[in-house]
Backbone bond lengths (Angstrom), bond angles and torsions (degrees), N, CA, C in turn:
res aa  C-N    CA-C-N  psi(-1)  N-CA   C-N-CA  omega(-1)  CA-C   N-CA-C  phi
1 X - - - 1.458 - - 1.527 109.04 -
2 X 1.294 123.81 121.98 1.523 136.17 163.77 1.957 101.55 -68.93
3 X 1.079 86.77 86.90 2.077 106.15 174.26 1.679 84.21 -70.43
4 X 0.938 124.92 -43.59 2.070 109.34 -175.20 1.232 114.29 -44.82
5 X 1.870 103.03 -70.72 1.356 123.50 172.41 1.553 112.68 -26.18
6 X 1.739 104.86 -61.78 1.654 106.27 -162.01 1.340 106.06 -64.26
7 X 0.809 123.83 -35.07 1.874 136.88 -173.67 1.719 101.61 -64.28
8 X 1.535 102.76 -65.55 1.250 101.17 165.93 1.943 121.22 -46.86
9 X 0.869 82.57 -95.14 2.102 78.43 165.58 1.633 123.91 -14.23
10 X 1.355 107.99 -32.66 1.675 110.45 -174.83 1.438 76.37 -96.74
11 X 1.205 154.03 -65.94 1.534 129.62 -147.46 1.396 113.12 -60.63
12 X 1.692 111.74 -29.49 1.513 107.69 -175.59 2.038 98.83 -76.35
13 X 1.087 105.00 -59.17 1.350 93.99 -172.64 1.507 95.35 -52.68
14 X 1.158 145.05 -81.03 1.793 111.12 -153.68 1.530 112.69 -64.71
15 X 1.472 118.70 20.96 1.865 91.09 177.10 1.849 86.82 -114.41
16 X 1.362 104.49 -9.46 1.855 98.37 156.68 1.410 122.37 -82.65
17 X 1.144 124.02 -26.41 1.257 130.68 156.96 1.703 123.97 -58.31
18 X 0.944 88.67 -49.40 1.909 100.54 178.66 1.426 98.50 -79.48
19 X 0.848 122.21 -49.22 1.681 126.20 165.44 1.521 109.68 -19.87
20 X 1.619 96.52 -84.47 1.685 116.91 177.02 1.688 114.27 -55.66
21 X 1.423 119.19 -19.10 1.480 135.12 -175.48 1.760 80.17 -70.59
22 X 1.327 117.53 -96.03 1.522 138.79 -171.02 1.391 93.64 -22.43
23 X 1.464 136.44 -43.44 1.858 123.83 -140.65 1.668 90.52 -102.51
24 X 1.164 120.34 -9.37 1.676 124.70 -167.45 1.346 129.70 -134.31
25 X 1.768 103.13 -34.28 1.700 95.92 -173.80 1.312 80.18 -103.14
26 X 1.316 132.72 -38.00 1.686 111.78 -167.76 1.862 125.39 -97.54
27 X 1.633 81.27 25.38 1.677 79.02 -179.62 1.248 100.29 -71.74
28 X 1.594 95.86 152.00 1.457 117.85 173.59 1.719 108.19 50.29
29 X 1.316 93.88 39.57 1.360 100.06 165.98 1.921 123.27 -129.40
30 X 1.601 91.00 -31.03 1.880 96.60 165.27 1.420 111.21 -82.07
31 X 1.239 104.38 -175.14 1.333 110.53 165.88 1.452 109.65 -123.17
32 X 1.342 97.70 165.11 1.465 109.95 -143.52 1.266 98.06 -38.74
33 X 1.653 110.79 -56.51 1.723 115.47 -171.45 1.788 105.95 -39.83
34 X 1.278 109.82 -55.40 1.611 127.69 -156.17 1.766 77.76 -58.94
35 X 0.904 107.75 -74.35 1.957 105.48 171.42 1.514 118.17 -8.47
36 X 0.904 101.33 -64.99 1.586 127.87 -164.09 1.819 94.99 -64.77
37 X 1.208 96.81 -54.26 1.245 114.66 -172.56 1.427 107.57 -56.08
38 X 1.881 121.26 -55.80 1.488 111.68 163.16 0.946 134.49 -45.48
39 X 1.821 122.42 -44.75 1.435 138.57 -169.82 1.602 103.99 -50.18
40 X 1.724 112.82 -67.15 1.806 114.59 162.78 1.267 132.09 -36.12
41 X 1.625 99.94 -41.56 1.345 79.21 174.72 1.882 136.54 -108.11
42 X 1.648 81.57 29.33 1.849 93.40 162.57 1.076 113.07 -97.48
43 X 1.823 105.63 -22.04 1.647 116.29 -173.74 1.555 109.53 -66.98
44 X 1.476 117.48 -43.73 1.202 105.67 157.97 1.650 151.15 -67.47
45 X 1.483 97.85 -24.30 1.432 112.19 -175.43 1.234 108.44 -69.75
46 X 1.756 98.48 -53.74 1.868 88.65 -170.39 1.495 97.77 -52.67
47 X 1.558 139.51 -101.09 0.924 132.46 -102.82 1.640 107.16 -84.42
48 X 1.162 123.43 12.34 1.514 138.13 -148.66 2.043 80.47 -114.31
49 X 1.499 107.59 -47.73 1.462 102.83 162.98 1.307 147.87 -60.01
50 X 1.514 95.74 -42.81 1.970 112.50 152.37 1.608 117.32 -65.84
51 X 1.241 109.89 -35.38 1.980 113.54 162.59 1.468 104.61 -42.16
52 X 1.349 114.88 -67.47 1.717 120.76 -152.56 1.690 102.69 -79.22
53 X 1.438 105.88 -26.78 1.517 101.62 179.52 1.685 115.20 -68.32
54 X 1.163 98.81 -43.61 1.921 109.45 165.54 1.882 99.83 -48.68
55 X 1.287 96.83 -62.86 1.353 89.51 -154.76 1.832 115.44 -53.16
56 X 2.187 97.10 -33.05 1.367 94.49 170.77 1.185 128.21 -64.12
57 X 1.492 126.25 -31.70 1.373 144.34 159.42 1.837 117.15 -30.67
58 X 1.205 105.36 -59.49 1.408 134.31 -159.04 2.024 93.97 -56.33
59 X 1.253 119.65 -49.13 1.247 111.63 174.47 1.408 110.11 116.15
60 X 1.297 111.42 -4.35 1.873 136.73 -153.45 2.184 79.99 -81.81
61 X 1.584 93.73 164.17 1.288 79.35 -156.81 1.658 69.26 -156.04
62 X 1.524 133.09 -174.15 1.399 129.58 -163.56 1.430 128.20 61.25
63 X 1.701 103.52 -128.41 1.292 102.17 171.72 1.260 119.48 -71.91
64 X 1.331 117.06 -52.75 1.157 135.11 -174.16 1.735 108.32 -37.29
65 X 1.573 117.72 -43.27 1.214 114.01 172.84 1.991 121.54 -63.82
66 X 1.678 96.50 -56.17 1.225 106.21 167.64 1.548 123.94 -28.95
67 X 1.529 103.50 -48.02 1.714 125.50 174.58 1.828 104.35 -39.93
68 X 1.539 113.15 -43.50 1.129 110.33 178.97 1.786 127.39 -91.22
69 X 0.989 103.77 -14.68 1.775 117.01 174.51 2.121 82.58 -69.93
70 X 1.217 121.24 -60.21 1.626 117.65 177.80 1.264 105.72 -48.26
71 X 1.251 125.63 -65.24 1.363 107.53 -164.53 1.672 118.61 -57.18
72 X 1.635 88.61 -31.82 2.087 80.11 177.98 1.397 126.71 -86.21
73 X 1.503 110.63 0.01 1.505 117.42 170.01 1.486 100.70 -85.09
74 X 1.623 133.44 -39.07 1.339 147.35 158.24 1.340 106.33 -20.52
75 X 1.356 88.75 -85.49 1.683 104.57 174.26 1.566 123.68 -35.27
76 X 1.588 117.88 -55.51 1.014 112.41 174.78 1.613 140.84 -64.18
77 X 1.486 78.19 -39.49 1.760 111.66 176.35 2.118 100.74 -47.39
78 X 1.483 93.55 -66.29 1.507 101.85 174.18 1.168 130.41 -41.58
79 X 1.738 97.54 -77.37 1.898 96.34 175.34 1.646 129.92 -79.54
80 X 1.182 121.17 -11.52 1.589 112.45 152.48 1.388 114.06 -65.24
81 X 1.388 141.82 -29.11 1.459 112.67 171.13 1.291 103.55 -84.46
82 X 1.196 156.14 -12.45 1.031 155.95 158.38 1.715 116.01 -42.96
83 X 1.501 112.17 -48.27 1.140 129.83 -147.43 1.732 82.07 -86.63
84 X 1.613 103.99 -60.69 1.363 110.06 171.57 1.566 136.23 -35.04
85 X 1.752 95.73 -51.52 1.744 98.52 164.10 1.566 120.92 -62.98
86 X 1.586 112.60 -18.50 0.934 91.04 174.42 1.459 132.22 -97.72
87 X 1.089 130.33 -1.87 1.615 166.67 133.00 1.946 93.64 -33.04
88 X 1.047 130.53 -12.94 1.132 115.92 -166.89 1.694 135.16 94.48
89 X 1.174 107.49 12.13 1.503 117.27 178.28 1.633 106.34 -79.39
90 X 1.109 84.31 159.77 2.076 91.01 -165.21 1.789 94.77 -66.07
91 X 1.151 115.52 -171.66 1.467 108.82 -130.22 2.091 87.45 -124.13
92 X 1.769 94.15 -22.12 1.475 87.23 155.83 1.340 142.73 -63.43
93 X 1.374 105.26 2.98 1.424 112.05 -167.95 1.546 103.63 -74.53
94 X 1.426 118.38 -39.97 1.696 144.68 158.22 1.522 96.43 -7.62
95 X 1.604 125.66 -25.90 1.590 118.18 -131.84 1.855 76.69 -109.15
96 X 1.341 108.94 -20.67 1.752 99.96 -174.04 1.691 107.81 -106.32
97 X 1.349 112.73 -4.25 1.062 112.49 154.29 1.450 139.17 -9.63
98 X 1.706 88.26 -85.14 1.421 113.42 162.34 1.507 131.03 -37.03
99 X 1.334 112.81 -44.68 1.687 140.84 -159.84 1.953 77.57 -72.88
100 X 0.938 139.11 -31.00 1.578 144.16 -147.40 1.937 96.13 -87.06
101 X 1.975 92.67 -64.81 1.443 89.55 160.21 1.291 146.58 -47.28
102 X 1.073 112.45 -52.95 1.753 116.62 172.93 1.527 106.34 -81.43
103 X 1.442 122.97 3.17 1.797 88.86 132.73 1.037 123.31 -77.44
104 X 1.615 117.54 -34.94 1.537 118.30 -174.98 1.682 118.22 -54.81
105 X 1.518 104.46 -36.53 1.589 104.14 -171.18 1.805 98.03 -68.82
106 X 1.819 112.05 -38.14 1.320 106.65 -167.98 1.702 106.68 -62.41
107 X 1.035 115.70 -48.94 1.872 133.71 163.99 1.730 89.23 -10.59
108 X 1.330 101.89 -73.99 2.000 115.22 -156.53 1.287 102.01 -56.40
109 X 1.395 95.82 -45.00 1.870 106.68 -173.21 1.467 100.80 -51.31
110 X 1.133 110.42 -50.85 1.548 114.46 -163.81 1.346 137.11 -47.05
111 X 1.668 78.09 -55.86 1.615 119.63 169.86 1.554 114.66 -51.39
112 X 1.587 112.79 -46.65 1.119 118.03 179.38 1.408 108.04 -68.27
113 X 1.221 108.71 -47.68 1.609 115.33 -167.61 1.986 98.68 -57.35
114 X 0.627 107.88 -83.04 1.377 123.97 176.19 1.351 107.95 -32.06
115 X 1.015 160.21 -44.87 1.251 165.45 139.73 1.585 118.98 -41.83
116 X 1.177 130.88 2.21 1.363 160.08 -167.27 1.507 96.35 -108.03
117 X 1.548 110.53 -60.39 1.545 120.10 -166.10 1.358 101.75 -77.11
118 X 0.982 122.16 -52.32 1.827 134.29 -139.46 1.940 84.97 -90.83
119 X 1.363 112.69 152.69 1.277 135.77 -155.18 1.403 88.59 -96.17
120 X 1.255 121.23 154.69 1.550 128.91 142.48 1.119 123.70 -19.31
């Protein structure tokens, strides 16, 4: 079993789900910010999920794999407090936000790095 892939695959289906959740059941229900706040954090999930699914696909194995276990803790780390602040969670949550990104940047780093070393 590719555990990357599946992980990957469940992050894209719920940030399309939460996606379609945000554009329909909660219209006109956040506020603008809390809005704002959903829109980012589908913007990140999806495509940070189609990244790691390639990469699980790809067969790449080292860093290059590791790169993707980061990006989906990234991913997650990020847009659930996002999703959360906007649902109404106190506003410190903003503060782990960040901690979400710099897995994601370390993820890219990785990916790149590792893909540098490793052969065709």
């Amino acid at each position: 079993m590719n555990r990357l892939a599946a992980f990957a695959s469940l992050t894209g289906f719920c940030g399309v789900a939460l996606g379609a959740f945000g554009a329909h059941a909660l219209e006109g229900q956040l506020t603008a910010e809390g809005t704002e706040w959903w829109h980012t954090a589908t913007l990140y999930i999806l495509p940070h999920a189609a990244a790691v699914l390639a990469i699980a696909l790809s067969g790449r194995g080292g860093l290059v794999r590791t790169a993707g276990w980061f990006m989906i803790a990234g991913a997650v780390i990020f847009a659930s407090t996002l999703y959360a602040m906007a649902l109404g969670a106190p506003r410190w949550f903003g503060a782990i936000t960040p901690i979400g990104g710099v897995f994601l940047l370390a993820g890219w780093a990785m990916a790149a790095i590792g893909s540098f070393r490793q052969p065709n």
